[in-house]
GUTOR-971074 format. One line per 3 residues: number of its first residue (from 1); their letters; for each residue x, y, z of N, C-alpha, C. Coordinates in pm, whole numbers. Layout:
REM residues N
NUM = a = X:Y:Z:X:Y:Z:X:Y:Z  ... .
This chain:
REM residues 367
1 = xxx = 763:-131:579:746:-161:721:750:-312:738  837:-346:854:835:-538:856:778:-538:969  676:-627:1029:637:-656:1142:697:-812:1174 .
4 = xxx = 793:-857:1256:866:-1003:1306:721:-1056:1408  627:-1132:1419:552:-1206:1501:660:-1324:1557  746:-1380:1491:802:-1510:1491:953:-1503:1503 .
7 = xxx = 1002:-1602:1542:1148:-1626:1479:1195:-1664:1417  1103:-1762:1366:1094:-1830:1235:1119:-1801:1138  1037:-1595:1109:1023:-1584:993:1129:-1457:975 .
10 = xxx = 1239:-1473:991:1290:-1391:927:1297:-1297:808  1248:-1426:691:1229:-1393:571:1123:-1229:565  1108:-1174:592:967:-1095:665:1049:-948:621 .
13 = xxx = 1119:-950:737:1248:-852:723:1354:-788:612  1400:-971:563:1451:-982:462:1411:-903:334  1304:-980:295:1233:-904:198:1153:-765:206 .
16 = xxx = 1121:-684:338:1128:-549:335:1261:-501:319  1382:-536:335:1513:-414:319:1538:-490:187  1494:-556:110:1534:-543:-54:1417:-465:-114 .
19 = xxx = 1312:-421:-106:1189:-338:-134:1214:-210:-83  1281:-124:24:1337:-65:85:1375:31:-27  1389:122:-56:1461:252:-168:1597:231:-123 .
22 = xxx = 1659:263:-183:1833:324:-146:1839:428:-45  1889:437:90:1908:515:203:1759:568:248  1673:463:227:1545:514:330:1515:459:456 .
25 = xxx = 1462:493:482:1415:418:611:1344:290:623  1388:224:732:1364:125:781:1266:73:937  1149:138:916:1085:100:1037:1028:-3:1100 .
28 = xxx = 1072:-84:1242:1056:-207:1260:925:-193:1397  842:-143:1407:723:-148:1502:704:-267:1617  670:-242:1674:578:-341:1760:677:-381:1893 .
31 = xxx = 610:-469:1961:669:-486:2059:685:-688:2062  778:-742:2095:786:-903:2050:895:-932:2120  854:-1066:2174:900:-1146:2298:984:-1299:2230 .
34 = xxx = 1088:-1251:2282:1208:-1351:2233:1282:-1303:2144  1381:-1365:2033:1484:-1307:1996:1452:-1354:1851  1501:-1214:1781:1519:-1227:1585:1655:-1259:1555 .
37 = xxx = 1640:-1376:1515:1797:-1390:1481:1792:-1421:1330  1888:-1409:1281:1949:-1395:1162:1880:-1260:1069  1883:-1174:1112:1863:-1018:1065:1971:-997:930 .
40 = xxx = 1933:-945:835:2069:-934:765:2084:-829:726  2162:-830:794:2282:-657:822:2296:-607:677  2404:-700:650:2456:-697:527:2417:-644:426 .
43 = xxx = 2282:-685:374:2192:-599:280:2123:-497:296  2114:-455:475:2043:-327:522:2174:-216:512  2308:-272:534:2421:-181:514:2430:-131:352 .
46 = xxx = 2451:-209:281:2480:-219:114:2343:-117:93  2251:-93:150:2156:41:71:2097:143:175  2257:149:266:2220:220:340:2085:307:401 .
49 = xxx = 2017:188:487:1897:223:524:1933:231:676  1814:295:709:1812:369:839:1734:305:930  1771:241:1044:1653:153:1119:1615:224:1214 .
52 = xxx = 1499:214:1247:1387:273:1305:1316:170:1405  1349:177:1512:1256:93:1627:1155:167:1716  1057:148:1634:947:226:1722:931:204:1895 .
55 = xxx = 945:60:1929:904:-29:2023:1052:-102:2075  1045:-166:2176:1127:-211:2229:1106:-407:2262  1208:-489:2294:1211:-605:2330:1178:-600:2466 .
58 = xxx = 1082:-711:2487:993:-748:2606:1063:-847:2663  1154:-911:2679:1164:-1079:2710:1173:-1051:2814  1239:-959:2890:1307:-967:3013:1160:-908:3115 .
61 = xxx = 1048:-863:3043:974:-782:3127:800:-932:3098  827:-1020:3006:755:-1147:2994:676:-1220:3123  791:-1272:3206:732:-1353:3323:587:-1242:3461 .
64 = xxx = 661:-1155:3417:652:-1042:3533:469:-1013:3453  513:-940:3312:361:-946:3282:258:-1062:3261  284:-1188:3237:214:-1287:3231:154:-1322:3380 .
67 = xxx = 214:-1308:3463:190:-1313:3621:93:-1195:3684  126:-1107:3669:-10:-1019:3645:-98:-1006:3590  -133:-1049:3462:-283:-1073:3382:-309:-1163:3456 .
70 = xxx = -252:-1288:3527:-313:-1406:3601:-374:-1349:3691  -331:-1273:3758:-386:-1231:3875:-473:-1088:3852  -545:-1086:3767:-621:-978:3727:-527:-846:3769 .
73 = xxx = -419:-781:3746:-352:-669:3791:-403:-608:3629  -388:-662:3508:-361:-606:3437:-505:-649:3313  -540:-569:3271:-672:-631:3208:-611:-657:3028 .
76 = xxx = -604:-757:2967:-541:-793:2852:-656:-764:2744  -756:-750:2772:-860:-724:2692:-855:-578:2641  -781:-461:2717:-769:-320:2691:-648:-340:2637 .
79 = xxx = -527:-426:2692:-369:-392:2668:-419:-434:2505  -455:-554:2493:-425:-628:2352:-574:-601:2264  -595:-510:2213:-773:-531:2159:-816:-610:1997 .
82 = xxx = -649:-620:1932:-611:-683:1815:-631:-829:1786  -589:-942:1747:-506:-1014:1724:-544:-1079:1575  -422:-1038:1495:-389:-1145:1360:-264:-1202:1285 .
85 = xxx = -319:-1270:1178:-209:-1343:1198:-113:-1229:1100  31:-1269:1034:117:-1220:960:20:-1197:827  -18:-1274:799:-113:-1284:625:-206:-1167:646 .
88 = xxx = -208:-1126:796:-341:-1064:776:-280:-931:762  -163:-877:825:-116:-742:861:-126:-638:776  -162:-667:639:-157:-547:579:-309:-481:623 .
91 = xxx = -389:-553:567:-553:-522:616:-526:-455:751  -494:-492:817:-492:-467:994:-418:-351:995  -331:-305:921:-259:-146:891:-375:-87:871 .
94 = xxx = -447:-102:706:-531:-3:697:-661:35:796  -667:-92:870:-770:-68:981:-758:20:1090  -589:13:1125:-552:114:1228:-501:251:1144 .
97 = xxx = -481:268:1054:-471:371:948:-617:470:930  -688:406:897:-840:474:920:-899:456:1048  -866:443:1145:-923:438:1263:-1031:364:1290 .
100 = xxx = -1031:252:1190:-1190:186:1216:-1197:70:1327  -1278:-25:1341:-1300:-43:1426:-1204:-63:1565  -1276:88:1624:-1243:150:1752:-1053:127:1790 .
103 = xxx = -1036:115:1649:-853:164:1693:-834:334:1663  -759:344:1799:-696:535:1800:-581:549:1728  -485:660:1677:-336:627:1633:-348:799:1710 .
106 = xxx = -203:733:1814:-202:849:1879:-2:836:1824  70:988:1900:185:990:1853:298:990:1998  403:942:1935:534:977:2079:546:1067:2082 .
109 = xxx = 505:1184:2112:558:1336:2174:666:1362:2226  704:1246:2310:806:1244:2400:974:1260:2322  959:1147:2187:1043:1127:2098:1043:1248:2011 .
112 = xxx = 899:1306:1974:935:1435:1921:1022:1543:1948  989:1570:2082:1027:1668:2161:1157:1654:2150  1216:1518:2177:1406:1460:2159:1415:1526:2052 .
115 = xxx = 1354:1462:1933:1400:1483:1867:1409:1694:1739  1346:1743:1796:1369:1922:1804:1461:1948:1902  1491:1842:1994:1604:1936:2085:1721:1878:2008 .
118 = xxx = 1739:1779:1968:1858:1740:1936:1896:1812:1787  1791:1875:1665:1822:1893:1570:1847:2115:1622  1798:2128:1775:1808:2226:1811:1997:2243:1850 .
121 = xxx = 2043:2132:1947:2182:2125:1981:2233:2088:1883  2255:2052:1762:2286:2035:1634:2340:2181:1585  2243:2234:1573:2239:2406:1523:2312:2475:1595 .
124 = xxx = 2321:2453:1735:2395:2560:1832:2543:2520:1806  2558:2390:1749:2727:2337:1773:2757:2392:1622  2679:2426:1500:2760:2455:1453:2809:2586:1397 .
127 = xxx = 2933:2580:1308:2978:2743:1275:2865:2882:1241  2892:2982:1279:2807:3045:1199:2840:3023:1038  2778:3078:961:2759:3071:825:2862:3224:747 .
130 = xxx = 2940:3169:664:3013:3274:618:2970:3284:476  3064:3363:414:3063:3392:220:3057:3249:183  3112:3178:260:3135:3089:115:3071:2927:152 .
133 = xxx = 2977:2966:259:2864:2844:245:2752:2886:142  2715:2758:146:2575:2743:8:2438:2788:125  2353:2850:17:2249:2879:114:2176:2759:183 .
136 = xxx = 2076:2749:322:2040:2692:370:1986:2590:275  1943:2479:324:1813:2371:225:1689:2418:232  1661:2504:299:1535:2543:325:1492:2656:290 .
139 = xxx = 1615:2770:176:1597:2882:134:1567:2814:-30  1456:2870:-56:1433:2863:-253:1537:2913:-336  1596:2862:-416:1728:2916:-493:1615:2910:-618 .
142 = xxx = 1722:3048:-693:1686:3080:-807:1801:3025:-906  1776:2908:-956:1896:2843:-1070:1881:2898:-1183  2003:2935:-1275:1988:2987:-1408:2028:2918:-1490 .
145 = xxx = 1955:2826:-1602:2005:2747:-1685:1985:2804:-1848  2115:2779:-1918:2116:2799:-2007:1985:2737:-2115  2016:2594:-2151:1978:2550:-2198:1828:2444:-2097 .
148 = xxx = 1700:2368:-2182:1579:2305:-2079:1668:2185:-2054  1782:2192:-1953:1845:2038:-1879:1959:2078:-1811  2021:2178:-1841:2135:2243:-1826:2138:2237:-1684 .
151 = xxx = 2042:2295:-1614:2007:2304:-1468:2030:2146:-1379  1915:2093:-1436:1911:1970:-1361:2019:1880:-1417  2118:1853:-1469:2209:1795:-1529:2358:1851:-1454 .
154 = xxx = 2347:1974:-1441:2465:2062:-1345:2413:2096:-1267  2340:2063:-1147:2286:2074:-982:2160:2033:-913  2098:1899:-1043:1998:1887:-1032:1970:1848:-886 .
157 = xxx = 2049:1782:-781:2062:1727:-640:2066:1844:-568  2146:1967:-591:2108:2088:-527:1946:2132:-538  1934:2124:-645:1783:2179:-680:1690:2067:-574 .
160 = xxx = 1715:1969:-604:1585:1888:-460:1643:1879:-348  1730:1928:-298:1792:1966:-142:1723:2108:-125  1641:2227:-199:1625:2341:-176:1485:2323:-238 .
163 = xxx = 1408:2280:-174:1226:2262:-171:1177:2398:-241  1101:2408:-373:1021:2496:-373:1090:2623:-480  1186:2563:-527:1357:2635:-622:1259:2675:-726 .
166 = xxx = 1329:2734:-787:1304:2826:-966:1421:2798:-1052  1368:2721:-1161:1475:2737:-1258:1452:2786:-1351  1533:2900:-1349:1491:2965:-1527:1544:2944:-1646 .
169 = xxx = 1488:2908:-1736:1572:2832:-1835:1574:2969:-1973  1716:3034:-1989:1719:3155:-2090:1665:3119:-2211  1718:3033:-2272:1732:3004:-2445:1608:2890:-2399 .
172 = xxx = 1478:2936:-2421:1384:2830:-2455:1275:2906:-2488  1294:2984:-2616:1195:3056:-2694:1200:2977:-2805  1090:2998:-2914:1039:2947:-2976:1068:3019:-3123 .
175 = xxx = 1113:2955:-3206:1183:3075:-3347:1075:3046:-3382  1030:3179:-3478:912:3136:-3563:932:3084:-3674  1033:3046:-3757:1054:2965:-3844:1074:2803:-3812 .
178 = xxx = 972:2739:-3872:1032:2583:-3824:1121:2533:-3883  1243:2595:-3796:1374:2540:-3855:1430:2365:-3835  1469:2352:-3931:1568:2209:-3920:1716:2227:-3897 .
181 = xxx = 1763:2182:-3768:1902:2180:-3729:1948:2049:-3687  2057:2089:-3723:2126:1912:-3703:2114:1849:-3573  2140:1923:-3483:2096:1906:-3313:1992:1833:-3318 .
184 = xxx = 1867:1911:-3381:1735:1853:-3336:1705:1763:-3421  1737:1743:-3537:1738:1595:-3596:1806:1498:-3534  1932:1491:-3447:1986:1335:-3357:1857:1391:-3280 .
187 = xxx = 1780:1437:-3207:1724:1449:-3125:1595:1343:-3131  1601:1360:-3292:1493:1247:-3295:1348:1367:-3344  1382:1484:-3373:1247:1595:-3396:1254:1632:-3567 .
190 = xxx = 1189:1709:-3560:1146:1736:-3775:1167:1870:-3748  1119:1962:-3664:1144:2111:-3702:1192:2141:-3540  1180:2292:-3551:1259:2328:-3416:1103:2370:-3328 .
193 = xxx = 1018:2392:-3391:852:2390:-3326:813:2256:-3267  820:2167:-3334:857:2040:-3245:911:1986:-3139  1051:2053:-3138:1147:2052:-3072:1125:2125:-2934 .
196 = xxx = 1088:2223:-2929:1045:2333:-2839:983:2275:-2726  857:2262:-2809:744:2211:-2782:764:2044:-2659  817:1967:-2714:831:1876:-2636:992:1928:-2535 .
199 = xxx = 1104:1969:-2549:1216:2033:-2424:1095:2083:-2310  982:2194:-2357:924:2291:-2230:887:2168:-2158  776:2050:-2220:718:1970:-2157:819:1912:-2070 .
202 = xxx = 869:1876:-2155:963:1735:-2059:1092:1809:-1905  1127:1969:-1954:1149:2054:-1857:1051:2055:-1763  963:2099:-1752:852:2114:-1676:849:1983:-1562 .
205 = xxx = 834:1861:-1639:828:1713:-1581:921:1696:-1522  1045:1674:-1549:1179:1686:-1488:1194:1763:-1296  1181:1893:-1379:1166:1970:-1242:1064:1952:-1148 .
208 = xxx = 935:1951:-1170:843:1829:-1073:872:1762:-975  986:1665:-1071:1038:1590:-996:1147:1595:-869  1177:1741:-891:1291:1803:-777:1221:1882:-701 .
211 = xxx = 1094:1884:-712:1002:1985:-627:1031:2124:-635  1088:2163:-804:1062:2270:-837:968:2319:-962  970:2480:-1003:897:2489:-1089:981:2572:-1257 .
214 = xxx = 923:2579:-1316:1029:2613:-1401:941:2756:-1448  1030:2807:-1487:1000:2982:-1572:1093:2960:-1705  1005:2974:-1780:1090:2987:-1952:1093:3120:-2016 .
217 = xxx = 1226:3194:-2006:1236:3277:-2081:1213:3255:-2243  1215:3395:-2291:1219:3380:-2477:1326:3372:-2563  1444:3387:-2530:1493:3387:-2590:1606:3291:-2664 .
220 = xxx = 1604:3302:-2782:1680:3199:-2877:1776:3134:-2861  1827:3002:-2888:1963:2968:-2852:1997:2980:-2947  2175:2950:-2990:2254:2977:-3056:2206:2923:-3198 .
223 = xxx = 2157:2776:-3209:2137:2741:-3338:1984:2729:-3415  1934:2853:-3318:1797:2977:-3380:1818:3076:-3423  1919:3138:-3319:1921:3283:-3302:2025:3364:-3468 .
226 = xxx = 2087:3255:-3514:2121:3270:-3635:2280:3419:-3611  2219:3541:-3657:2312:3623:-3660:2287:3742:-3563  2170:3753:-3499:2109:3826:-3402:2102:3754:-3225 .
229 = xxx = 2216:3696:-3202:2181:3621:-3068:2185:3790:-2957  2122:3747:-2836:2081:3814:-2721:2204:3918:-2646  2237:3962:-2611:2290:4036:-2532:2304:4015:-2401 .
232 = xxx = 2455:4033:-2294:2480:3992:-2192:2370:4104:-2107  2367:4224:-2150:2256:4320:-2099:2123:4260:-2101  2103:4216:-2225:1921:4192:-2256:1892:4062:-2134 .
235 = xxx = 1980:3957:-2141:1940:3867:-2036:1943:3892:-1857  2038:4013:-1861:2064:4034:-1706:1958:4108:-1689  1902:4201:-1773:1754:4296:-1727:1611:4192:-1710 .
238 = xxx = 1611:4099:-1793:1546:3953:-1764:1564:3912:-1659  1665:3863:-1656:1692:3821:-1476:1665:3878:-1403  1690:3987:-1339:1649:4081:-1251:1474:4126:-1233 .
241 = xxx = 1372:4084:-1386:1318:4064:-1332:1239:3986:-1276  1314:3853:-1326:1273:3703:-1204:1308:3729:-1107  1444:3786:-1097:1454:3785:-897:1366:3894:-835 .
244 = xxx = 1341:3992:-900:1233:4071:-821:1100:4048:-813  1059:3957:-917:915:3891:-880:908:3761:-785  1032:3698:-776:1013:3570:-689:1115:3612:-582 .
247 = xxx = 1142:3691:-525:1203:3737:-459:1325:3650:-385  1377:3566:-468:1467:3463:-409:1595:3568:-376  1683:3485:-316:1793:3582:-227:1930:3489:-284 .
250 = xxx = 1930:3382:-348:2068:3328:-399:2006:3275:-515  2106:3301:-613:2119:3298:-741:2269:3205:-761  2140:3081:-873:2233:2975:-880:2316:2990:-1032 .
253 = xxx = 2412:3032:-1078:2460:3084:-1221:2512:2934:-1272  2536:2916:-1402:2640:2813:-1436:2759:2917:-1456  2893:2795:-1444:3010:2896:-1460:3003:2918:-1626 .
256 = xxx = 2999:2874:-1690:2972:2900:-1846:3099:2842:-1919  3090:2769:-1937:3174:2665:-1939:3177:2638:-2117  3278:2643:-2241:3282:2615:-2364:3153:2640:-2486 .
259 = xxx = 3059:2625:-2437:2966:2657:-2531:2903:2837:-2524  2892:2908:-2627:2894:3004:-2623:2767:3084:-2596  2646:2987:-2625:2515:3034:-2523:2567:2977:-2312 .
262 = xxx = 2614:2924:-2276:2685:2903:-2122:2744:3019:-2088  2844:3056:-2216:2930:3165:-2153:2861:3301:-2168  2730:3357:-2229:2618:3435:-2246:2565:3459:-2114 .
265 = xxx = 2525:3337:-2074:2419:3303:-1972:2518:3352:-1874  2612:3327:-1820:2733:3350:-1701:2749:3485:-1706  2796:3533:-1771:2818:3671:-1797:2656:3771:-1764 .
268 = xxx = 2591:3691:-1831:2370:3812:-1748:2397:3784:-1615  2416:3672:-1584:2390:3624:-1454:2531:3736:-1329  2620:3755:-1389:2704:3778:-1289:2691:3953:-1324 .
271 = xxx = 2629:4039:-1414:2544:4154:-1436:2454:4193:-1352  2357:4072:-1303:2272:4057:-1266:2270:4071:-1069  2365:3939:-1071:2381:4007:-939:2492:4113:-870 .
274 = xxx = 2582:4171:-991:2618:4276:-940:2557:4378:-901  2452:4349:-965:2332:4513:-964:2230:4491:-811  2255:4395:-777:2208:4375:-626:2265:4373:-514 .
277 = xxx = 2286:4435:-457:2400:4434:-282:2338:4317:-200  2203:4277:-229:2163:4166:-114:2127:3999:-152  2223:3956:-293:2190:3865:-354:2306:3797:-330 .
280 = xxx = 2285:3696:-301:2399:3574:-316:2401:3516:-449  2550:3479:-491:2560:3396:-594:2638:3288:-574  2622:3174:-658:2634:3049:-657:2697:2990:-802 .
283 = xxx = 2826:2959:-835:2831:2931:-962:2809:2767:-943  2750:2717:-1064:2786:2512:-1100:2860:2531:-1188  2916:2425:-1192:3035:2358:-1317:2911:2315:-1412 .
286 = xxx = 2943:2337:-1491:2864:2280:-1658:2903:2133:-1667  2746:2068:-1636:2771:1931:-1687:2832:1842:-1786  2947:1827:-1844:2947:1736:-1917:3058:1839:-1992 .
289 = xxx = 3090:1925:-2030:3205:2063:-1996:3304:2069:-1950  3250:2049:-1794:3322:2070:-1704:3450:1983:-1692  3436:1860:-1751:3523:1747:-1778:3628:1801:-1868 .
292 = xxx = 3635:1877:-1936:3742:1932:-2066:3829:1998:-2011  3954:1965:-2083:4080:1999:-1983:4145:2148:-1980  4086:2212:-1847:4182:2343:-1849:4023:2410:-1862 .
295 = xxx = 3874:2424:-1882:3788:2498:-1904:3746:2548:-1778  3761:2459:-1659:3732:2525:-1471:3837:2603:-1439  3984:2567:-1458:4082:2642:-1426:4057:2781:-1515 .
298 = xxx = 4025:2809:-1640:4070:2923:-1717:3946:3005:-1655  3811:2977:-1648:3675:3063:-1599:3740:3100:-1481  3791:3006:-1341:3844:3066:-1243:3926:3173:-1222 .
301 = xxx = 4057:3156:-1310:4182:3220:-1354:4049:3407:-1415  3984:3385:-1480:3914:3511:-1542:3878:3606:-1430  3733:3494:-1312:3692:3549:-1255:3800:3639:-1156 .
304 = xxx = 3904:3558:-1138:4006:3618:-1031:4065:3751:-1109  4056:3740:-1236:4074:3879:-1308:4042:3976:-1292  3900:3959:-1277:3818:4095:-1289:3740:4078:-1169 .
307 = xxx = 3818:4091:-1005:3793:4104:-927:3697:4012:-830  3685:3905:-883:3585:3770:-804:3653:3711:-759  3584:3646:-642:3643:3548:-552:3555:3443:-564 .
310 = xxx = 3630:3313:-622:3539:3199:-623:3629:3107:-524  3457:3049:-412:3540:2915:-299:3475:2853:-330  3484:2657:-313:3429:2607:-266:3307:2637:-175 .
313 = xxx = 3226:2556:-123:3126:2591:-8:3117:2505:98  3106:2543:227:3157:2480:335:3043:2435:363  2940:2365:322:2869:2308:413:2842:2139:414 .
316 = xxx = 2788:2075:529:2835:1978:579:2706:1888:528  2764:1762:500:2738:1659:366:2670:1552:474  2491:1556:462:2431:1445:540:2407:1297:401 .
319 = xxx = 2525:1203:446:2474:1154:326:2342:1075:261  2262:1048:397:2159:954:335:2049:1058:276  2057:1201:283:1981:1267:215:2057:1318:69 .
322 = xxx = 2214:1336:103:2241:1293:-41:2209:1182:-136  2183:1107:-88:2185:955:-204:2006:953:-238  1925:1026:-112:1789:1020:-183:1780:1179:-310 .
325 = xxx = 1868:1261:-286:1853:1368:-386:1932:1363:-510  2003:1270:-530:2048:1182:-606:1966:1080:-659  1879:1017:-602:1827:954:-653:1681:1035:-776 .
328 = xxx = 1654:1154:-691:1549:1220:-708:1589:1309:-872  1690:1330:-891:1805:1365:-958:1810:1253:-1137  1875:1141:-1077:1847:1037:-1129:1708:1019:-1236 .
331 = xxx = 1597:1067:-1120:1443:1017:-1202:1437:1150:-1322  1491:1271:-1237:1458:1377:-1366:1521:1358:-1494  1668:1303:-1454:1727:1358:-1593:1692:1257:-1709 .
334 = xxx = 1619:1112:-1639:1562:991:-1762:1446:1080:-1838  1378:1220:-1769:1261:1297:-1822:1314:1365:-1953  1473:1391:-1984:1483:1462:-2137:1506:1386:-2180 .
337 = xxx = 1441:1254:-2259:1468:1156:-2346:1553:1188:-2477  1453:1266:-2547:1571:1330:-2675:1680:1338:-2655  1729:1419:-2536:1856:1501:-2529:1978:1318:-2485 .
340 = xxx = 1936:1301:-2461:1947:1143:-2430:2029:1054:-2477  1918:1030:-2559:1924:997:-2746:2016:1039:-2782  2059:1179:-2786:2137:1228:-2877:2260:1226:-2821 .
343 = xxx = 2280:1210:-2679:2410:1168:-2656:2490:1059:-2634  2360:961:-2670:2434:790:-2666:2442:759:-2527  2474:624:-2542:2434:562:-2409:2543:617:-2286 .
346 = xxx = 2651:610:-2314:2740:667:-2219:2835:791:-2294  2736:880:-2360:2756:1001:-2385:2748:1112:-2271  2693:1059:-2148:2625:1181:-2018:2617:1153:-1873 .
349 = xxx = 2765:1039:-1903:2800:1035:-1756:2826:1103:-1661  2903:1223:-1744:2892:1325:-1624:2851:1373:-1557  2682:1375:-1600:2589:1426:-1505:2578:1359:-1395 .
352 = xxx = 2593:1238:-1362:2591:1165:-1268:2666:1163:-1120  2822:1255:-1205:2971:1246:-1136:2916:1366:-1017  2973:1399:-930:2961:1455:-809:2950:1630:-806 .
355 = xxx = 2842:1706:-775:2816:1807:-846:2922:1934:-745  2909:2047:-835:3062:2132:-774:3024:2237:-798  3040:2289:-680:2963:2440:-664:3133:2571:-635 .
358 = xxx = 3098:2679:-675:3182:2775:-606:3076:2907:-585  3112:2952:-455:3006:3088:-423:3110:3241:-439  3075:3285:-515:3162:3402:-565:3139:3506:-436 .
361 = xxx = 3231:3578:-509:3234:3712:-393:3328:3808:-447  3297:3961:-484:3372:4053:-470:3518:4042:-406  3592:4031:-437:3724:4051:-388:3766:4149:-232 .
364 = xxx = 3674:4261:-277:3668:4349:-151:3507:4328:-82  3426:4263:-124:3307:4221:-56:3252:4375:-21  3257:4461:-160:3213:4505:-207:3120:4550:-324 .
367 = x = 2948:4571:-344:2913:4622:-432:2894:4725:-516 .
């Protein structure tokens, strides 16, 4: 928050929009007589922030009120009950923040009210919703991740655009042998009990951070599971019964993309919601996969095989809440350090690159 007393002090301003987050807001309060000049745009554009004028410029309405407090019209002792200086303003927040001495904090209603009608005429202008939009932001998606990162690494920005999400992560059981695998040695771990043990944690933390929660299935990944790995059945009867205990209504799949616990996981998942007539599905591109040449085209080319329809999703891109769920995105995926580690410094750019959804559908939009 910048409060301008002066014209002087520009600097004021300045240094709130470099403290400012990337695409947050920018609220400028109060009401102040005469002109701010040298504002700088420039750096409020470059992190795309959002300005916010609570209050309006007085100059023109100045003479008129000074002429009336003279003449007792207007009592300045009720208008103004404050006064401090800039040094003092933070104190003087928390004073009107706690309501102490005898300051009220009341709200614009008026601006409220604008503002529900306008996010109301918003809604009326646009399309209805077909197959091949993504569910609302405000519906809980059920994401299915192979592996504890898989998720937030391939949609982690979807996942904090959809408040309150589930990610279930298949392969994050625990072998009872403390095995040593080459994986989990770059990882920086000694056995695979180790290993476990810190993925659930740092899963857990991660998702937190997207304002979801995580569910860990049991079962083994590929370089546990040895010669006995899971079944496209055993995981889809699993699934089904996460979606019937959390009763979510879209199901986020990975497309399953080169690694052969992905293409496991894709296959329960699309079992899974065949066996439901009232479930939406959602495929992601596999982070870091998805980059390999010919692996999106050939899964597509399949699904169109055996009767799926994969689109794009039509819905419409607000960006300054993209760049904060991105950012939010950002904080999780520094949470799998190991996995990290093990891919070198610019081993996992991809996660970063722009995330890509297709929403399947029966061919005959039939179950």
């Amino acid at each position: 928050m910048a409060v301008m007393l002066e014209t002087d002090l520009p600097h004021v301003l300045r240094e709130m929009i470099y403290v400012c987050r990337l695409a947050g807001p920018l609220p400028v309060p109060g009401v102040y007589d005469g002109l701010i000049d040298n504002i700088p745009f420039g750096a409020a554009m470059n992190k795309g922030l959002a300005w916010r004028m609570s209050q309006t410029h007085v100059n023109r309405w100045t003479d008129d009120l000074l002429r009336r407090i003279q003449e007792g019209q207007i009592d300045s002792s009720f208008v103004i009950t404050h006064r401090v200086s800039l040094a003092d303003g933070p104190d003087m927040y928390k004073t009107f923040r706690d309501k102490e001495d005898g300051c009220i904090r009341g709200r614009a209603q008026a601006m409220k009210r604008r503002r529900r009608a306008a996010r109301a005429l918003r809604k009326a202008r646009m399309p209805s919703r077909k197959a091949t939009s993504m569910p609302h932001v405000d519906e809980p998606l059920l994401v299915v991740s192979p592996h504890l990162d898989d998720a937030v690494f391939g949609c982690g920005v979807a996942v904090a655009a959809a408040p309150d999400s589930i990610v279930c992560t298949v392969f994050a059981g625990v072998p009872d042998d403390a095995l040593i695998t080459g994986w989990d040695a770059q990882c920086g771990f000694t056995n695979a009990h180790q290993a476990m043990r810190a993925r659930r944690a740092k899963d857990a933390a991660a998702l937190d951070m997207l304002g979801a929660r995580a569910i860990h299935l049991g079962f083994l990944d590929s370089q546990y599971a040895g010669d006995s790995p899971a079944t496209p059945d055993e995981i889809a009867t699993a699934l089904l019964d996460v979606i019937r205990a959390t009763a979510c209504r879209a199901l986020v799949a990975p497309l399953g993309l080169f690694h052969s616990d992905h293409d496991l996981v894709h296959r329960a998942c699309r079992k899974a919601w065949l066996a439901d007539p009232t479930l939406a599905c959602i495929a992601y591109e596999d982070a870091l996969y998805r980059r390999m040449d010919g692996l999106v085209q050939t899964r597509l080319a399949a699904l169109c095989a055996c009767g799926i329809i994969a689109t794009p999703p039509s819905e419409r891109i607000d960006a300054a809440l993209l760049a904060r769920h991105h950012e939010a995105k950002q904080r999780a995926v520094s949470r799998y350090v190991s996995q990290l580690k093990a891919f070198g410094p610019n081993g996992y750019d991809d996660v970063f690159a722009p995330e890509r959804f297709w929403t399947l559908q029966p061919a005959h939009h039939e179950r």
